[in-house]
C-alpha positions in Angstrom: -6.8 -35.5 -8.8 -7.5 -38.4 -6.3 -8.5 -38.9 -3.0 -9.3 -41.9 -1.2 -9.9 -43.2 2.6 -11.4 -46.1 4.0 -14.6 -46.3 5.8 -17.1 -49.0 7.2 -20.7 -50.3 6.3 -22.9 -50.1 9.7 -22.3 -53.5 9.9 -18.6 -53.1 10.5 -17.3 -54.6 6.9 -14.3 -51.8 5.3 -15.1 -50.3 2.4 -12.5 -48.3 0.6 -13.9 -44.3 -1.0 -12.5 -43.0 -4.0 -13.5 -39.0 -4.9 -12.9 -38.3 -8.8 -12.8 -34.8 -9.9 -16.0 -34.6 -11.9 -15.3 -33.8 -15.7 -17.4 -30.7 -16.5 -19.6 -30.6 -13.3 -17.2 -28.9 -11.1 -17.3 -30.9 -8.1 -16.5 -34.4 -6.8 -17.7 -38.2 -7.5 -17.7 -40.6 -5.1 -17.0 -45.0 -6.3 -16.2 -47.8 -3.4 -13.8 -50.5 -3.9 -13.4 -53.9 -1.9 -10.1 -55.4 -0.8 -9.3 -56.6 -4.0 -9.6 -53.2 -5.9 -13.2 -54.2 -7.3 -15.5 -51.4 -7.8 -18.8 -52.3 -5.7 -22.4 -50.9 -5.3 -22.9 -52.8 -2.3 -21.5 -54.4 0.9 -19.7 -57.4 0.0 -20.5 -58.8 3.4 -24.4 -57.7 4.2 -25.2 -56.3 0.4 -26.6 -53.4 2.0 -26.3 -50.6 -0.9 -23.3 -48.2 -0.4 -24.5 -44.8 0.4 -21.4 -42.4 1.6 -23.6 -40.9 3.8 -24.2 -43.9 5.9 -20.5 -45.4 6.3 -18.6 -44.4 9.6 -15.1 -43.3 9.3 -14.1 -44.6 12.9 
């Protein structure tokens, strides 16, 4: 199971959320993806490190 959404950097750039079903750890896991499908660590516009904590969902 899959679930994504978007969301935005605090300096306004969307950032898309993917949750992955954890294998063997019973809960969720959390990668970000850029327009292009890339999986990213950071903001491709400010490279501020993605934290899911800190991205607005608007």
């Amino acid at each position: 199971m899959v679930y994504s959404q978007v969301a935005y950097c605090p300096c306004g750039q969307e950032v898309w959320l993917e949750y992955i079903r954890a294998q063997g750890e019973g809960g969720w896991r959390c990668r970000f993806f850029d327009e292009q499908n890339q999986e990213i660590s950071a903001c491709p516009a400010c490279g501020r490190p993605l934290n899911e904590d800190e991205l607005d969902s608007r």
